[in-house]
Backbone as numpy.savetxt, mean C-alpha at the origin, in Angstrom:
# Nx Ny Nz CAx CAy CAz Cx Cy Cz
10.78 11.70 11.65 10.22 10.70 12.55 9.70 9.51 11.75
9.79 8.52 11.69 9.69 6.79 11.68 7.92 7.07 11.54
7.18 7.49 12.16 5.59 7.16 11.93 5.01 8.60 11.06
5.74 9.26 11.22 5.11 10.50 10.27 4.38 10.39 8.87
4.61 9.71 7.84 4.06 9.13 6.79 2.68 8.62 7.27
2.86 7.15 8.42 1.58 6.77 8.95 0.57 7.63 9.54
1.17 8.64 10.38 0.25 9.39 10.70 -0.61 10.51 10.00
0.21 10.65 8.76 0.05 11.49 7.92 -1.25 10.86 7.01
-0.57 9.85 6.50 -2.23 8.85 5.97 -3.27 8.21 6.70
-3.37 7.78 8.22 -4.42 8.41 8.54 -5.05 9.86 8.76
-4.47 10.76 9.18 -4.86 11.83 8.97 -5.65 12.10 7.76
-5.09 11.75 6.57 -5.61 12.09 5.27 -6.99 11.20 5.37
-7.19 9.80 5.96 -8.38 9.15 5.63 -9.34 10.04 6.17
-8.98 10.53 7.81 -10.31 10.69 8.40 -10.65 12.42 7.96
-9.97 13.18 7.48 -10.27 14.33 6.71 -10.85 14.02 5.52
-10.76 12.95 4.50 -11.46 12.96 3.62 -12.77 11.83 4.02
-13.10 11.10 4.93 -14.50 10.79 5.46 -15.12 12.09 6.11
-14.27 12.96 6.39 -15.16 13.81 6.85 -16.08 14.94 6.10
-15.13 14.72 5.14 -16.04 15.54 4.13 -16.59 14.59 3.55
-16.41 13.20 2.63 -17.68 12.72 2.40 -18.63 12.24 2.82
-19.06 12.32 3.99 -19.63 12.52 4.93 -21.26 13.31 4.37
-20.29 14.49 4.28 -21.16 15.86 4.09 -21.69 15.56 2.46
-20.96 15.30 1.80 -21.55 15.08 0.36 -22.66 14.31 0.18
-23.34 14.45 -0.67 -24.56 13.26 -1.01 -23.75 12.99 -2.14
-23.00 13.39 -3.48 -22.94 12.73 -4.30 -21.65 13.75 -5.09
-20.60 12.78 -5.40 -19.21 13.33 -6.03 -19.59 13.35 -7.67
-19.21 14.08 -8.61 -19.43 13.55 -9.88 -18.38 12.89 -10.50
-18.85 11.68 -11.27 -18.05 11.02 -11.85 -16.98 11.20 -12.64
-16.67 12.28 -13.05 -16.12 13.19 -14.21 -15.00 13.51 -13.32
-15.17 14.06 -12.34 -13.93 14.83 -11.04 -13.32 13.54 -10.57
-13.76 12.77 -10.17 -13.77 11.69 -9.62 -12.36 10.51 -10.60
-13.13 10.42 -11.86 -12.27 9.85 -12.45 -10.78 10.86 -13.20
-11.47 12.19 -13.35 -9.98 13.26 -13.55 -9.16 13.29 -12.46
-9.46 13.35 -11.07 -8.68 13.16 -10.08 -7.78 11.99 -9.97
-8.29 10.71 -9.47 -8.14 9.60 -9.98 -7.01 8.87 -10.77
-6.91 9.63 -12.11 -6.15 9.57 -13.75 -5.25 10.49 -13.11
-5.13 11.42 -12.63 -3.78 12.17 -12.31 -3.58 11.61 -11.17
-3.95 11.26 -10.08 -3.07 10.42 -9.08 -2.10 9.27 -9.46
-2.83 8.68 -10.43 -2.41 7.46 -10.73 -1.09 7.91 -11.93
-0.99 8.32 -12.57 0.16 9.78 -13.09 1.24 9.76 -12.21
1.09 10.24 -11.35 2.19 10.68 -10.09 2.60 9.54 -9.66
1.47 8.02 -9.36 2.18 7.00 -8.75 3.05 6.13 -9.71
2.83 6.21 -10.99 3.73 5.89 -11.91 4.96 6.69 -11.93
5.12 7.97 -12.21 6.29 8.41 -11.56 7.03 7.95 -10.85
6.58 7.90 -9.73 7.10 7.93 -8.20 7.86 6.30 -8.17
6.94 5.43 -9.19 7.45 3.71 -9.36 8.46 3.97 -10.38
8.61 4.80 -11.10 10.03 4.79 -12.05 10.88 5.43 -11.24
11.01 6.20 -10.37 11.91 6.75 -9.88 12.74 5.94 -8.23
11.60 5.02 -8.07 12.25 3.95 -7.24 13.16 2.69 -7.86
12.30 2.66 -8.71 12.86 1.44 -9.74 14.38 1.41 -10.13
15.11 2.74 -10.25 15.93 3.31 -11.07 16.98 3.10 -9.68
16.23 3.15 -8.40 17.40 3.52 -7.11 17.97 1.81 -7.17
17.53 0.84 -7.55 18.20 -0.31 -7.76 19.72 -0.73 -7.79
20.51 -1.40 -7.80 21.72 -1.36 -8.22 22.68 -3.06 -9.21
21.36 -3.64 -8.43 21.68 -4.70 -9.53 20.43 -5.33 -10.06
19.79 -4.52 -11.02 18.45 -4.93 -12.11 18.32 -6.39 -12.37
19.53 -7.16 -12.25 18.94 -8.75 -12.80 18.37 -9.45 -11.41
18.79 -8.53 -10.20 18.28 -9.15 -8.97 16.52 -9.02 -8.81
16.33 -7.68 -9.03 15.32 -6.92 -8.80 14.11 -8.24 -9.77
14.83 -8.39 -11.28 14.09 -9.22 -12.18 14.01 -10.70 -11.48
14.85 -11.46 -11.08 14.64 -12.95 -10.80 13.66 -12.64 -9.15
14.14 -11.41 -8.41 12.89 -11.51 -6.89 11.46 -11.47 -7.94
10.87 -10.26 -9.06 9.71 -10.19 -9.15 9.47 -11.64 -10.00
10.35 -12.35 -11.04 9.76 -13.27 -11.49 9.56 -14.70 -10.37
10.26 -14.99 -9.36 10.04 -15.82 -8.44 9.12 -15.62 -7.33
8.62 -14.53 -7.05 8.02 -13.70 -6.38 6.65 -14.07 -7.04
6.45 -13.58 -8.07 4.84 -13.97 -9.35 4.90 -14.93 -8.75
5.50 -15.99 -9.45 5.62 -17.47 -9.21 4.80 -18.04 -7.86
5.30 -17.54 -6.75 4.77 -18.20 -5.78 3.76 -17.48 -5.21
3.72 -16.02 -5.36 2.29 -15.67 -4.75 1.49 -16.08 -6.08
1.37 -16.49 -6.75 0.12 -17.18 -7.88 -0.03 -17.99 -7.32
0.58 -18.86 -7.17 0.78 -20.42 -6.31 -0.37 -20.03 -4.77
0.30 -18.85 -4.48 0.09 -19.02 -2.88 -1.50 -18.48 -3.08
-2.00 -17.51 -4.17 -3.13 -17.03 -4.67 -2.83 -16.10 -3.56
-2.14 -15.11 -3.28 -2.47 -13.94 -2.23 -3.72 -13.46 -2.27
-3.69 -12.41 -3.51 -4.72 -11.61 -3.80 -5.96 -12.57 -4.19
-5.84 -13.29 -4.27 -7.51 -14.37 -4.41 -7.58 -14.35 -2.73
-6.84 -14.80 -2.26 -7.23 -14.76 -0.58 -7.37 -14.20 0.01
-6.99 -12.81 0.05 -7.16 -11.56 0.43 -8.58 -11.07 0.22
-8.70 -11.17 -1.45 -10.30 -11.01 -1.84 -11.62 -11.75 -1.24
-11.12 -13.17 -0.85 -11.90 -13.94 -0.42 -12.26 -13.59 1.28
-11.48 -13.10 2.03 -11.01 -12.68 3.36 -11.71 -11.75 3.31
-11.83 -10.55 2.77 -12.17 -9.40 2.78 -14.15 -9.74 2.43
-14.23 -10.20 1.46 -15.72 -10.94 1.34 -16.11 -11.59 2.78
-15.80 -12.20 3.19 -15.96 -12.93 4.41 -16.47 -12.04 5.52
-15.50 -10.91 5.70 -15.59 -10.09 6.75 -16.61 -9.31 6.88
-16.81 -9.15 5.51 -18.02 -8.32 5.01 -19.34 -9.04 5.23
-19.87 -10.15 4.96 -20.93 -11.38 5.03 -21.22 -10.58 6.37
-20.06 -11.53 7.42 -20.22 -11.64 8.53 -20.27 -10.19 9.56
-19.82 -9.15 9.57 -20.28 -7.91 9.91 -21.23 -7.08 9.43
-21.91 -7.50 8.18 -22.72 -6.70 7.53 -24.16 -6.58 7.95
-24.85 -5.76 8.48 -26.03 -6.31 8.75 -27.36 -5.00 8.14
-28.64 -5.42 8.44 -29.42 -4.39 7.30 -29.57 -3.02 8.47
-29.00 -3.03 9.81 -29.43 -1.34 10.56 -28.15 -0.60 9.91
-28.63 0.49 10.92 -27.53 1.49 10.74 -26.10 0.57 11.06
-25.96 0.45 12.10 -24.71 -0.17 12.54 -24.57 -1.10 11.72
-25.25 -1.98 11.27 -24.38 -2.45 9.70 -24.00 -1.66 8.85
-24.45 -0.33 8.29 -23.94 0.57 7.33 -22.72 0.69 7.89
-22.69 1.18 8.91 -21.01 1.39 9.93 -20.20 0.53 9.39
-20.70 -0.82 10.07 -19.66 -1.62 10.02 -19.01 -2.53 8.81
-19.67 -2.24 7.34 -19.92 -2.28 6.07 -18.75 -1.46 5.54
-19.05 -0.01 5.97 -18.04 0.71 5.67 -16.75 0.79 6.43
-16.65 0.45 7.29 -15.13 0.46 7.94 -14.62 -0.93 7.73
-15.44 -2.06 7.13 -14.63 -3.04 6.81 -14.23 -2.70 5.25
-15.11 -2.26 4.47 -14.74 -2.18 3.10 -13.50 -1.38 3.16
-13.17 -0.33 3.74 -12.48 0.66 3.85 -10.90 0.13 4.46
-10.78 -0.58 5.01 -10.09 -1.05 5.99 -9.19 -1.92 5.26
-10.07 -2.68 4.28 -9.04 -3.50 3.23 -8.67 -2.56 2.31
-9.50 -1.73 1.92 -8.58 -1.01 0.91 -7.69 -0.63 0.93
-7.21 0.21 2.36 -6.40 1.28 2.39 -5.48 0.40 3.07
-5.83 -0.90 3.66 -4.08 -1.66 4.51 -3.86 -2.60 2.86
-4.59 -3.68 2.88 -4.73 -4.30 1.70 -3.92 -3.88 0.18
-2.68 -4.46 0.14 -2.01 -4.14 -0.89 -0.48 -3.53 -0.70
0.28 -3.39 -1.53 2.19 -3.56 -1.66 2.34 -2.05 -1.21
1.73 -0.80 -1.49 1.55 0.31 -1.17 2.02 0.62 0.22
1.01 0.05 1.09 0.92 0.03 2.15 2.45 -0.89 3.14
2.86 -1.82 2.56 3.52 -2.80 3.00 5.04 -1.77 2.91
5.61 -1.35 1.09 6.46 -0.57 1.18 6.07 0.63 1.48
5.61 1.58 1.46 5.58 2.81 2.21 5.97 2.82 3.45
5.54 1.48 4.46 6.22 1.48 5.96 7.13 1.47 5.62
7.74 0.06 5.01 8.86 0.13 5.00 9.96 0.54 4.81
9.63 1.77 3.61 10.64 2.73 3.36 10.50 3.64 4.65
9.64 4.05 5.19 9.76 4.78 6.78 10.25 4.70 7.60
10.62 3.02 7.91 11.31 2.73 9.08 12.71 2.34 8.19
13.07 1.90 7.29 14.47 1.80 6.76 15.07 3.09 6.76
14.62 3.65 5.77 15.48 5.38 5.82 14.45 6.61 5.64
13.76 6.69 6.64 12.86 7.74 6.82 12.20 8.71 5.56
12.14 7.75 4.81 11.84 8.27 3.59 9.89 7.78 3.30
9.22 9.02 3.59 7.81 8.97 3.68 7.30 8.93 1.99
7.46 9.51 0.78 7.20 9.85 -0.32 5.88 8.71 -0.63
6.30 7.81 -0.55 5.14 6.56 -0.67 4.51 6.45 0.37
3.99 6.78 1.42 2.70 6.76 2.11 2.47 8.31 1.69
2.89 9.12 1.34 2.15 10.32 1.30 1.66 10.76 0.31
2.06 9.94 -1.23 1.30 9.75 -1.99 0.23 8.75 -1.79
0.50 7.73 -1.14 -0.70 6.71 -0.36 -1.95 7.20 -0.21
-1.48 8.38 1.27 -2.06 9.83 1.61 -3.08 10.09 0.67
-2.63 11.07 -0.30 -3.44 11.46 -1.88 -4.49 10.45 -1.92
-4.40 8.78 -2.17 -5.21 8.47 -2.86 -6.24 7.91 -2.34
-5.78 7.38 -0.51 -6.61 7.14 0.51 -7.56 8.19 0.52
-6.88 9.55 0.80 -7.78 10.46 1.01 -8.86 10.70 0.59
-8.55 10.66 -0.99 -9.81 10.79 -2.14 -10.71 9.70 -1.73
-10.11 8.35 -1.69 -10.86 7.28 -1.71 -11.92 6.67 -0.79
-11.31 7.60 0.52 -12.07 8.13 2.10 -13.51 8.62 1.58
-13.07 9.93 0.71 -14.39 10.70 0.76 -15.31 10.41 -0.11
-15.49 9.50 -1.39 -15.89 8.74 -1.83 -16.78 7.84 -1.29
-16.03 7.12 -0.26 -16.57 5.97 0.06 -17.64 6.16 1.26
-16.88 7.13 1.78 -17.99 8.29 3.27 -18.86 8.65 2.59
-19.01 9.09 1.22 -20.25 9.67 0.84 -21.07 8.73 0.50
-20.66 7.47 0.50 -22.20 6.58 0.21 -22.32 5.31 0.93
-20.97 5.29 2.23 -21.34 3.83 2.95 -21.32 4.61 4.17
-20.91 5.79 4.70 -20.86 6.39 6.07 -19.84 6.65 6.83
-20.24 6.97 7.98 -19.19 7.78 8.75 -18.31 6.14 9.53
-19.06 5.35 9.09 -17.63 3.58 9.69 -16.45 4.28 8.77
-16.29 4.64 7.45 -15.03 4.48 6.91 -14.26 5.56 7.43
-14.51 6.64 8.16 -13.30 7.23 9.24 -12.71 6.41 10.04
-13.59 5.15 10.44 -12.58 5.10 12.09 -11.59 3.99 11.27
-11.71 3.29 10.03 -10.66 2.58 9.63 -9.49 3.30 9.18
-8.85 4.48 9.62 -7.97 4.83 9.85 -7.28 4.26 11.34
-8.13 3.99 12.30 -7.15 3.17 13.07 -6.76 2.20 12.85
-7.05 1.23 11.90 -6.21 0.02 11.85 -5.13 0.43 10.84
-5.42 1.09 9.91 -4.26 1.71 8.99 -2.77 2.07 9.79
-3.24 3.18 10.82 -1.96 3.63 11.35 -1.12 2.19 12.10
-2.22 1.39 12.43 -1.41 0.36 13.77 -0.53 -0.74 12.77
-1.09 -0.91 11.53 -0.77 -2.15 10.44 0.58 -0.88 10.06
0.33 0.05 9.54 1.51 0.59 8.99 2.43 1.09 10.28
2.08 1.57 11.16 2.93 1.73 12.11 4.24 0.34 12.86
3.66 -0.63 12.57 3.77 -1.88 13.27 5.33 -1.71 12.11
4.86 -2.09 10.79 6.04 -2.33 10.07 6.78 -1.10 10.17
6.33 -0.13 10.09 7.80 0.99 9.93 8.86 0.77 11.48
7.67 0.54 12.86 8.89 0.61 13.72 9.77 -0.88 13.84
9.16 -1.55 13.34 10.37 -2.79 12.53 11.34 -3.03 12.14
10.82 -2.11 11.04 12.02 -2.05 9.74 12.96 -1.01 10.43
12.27 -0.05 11.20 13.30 1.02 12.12 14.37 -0.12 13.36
13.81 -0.70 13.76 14.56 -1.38 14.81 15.68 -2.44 14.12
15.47 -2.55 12.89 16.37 -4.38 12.49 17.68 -3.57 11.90
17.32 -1.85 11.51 18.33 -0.98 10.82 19.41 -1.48 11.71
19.18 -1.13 13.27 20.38 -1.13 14.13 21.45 -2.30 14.59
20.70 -3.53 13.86 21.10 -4.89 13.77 21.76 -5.09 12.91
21.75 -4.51 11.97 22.32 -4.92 10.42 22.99 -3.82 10.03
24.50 -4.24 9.44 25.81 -3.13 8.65 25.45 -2.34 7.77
26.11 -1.07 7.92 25.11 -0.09 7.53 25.76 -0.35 5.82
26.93 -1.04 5.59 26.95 -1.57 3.64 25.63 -2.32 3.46
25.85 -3.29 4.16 24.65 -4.48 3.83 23.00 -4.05 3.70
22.86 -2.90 4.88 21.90 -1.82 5.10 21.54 -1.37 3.83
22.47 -0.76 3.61 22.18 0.16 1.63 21.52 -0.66 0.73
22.47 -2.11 1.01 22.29 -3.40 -0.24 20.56 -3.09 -0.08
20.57 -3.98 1.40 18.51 -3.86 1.06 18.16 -2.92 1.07
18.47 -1.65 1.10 17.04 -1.05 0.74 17.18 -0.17 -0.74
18.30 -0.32 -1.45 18.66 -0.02 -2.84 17.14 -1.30 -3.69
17.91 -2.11 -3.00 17.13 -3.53 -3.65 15.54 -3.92 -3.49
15.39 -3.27 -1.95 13.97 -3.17 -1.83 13.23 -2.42 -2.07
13.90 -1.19 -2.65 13.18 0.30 -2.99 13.18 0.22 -4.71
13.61 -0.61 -5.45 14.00 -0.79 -6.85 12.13 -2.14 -7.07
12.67 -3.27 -6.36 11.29 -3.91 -6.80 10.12 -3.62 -6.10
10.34 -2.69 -4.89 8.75 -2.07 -4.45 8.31 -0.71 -5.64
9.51 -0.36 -5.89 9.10 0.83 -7.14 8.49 0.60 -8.48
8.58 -0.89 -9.00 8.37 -1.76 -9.77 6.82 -1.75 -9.50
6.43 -2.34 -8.11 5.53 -3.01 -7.92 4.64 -1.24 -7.76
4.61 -0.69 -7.24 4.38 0.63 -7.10 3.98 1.67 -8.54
4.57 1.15 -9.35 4.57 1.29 -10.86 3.03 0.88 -11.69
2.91 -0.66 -10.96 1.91 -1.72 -11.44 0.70 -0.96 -10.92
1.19 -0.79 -9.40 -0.45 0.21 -8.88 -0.84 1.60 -9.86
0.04 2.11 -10.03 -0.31 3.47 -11.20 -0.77 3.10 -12.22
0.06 1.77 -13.06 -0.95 1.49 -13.96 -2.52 0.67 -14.18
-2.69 0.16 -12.77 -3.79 -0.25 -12.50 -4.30 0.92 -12.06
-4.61 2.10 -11.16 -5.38 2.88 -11.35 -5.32 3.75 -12.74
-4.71 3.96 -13.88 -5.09 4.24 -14.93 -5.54 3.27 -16.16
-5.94 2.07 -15.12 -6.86 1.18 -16.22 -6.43 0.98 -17.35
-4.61 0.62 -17.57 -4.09 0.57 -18.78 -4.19 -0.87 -18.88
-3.36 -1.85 -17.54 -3.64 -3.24 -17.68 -3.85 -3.49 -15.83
-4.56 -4.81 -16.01 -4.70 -5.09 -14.43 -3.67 -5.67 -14.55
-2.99 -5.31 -12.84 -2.01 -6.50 -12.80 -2.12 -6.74 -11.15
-2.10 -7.61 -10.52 -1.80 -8.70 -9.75 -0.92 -8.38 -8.58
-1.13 -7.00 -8.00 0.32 -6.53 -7.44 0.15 -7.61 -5.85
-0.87 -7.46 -5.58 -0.79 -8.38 -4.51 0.06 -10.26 -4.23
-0.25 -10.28 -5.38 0.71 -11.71 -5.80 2.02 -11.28 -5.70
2.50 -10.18 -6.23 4.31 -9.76 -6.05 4.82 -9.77 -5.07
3.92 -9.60 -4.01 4.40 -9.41 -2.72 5.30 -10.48 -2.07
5.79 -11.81 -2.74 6.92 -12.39 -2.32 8.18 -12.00 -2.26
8.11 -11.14 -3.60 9.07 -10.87 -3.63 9.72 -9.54 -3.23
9.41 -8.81 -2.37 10.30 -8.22 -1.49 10.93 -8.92 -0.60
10.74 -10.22 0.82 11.78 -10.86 1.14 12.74 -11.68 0.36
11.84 -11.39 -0.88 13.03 -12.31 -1.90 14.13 -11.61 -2.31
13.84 -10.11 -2.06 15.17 -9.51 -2.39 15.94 -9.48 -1.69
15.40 -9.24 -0.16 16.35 -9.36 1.07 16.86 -10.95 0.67
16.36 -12.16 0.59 17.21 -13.39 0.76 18.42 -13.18 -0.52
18.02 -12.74 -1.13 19.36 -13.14 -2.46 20.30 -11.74 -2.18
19.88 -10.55 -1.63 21.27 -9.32 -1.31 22.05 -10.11 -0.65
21.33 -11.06 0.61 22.04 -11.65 1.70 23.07 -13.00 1.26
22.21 -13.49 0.07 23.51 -14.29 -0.19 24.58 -14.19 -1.11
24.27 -13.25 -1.86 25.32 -12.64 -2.76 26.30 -12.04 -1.51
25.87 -11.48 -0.40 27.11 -10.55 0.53 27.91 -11.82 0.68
27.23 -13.26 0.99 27.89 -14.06 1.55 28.79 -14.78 0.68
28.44 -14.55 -0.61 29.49 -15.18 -1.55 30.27 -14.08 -1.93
């Protein structure tokens, strides 16, 4: 099923608010060993997309034109700035500000970012969940964490998760039936090669090897769709 992944990672958020919830306090030690092996697996999981590619110099000119203009466009500065904003302005000193503190913080985390964007999209292209359900994993953790010291708001931001990721998978499910199932392969060989890339960058940003900028890449996934499409045409 097309939403199974989505439903699967909310599921995972509001099971792990529910237990941190209950916690007063995670130790740092588990926390960051957990953490260091998730981020393990999502490196994996980005070499093994990377590799489904079929023409590597494409994959290279979408992510270097892709940099290019989300720097330009400052995604991730705007995103950051957006997300600050929301926070100002919903935050307040009662309880129901703690709420609403935590389901906004929460809310960017877990939609906020390339993760989220390809994982639908590999759902609704070829029902292939692997990336939201490692998503899953790290939301989950990151749920109960964040439940244990901003509150029970960061459960209900699992509903905007499922509706933002749901939205794109039944998308990318509907445009399948529009488009030749050769041309079909082209994108998602091509889109599953530089989201695996970019997917790569998140593993090594949660193992704090180098920051990188994945939110800026994000041009370039329609950039791969525009250049498969004109190579078919030449």
């Amino acid at each position: 099923m097309v939403l199974t992944g989505t439903i699967v990672n909310g599921l995972a958020i509001i099971i792990g608010a529910s237990i941190g919830v209950k916690l007063q306090k995670i130790p740092s030690g588990m926390k960051d060993t957990v953490m260091k092996a998730i981020g393990l697996a999502v490196v994996i999981l980005g070499i093994s997309m990377a590799l489904e590619g079929q023409q590597f110099l494409l994959a290279i000119f979408s992510l270097a034109i892709g940099g290019i203009l989300g720097e330009w466009m400052d995604i991730e500065g705007k995103l950051n700035q957006a997300g600050a904003v929301l926070e100002r302005k919903l935050k307040r000193p009662s309880s129901e500000g703690n709420f609403a503190g935590g389901f906004v913080a929460a809310t960017l985390l877990f939609v906020v970012g390339a993760m989220a964007v390809i994982g639908a999209l590999d759902s609704g292209l070829r029902n292939d969940h692997s990336v939201l359900y490692t998503k899953s994993l790290l939301d989950g953790f990151s749920s109960m964490i964040f439940a244990a010291t901003m509150g029970i708001g960061v459960l209900f931001s699992a509903v905007p998760v499922v509706l933002y990721q749901g939205s794109i998978a039944l998308a990318a499910a509907v445009i399948v039936t529009y488009v030749p199932n050769s041309l079909m392969d082209l994108f998602i060989a091509e889109i599953t090669a530089v989201g695996g890339i970019m997917i790569l960058a998140i593993g090594l940003n949660i193992l704090g090897v180098k920051p990188v900028r994945v939110a800026n890449l994000l041009p370039a996934i329609p950039l791969a769709v525009l250049f498969v499409w004109v190579m078919s045409l030449i």
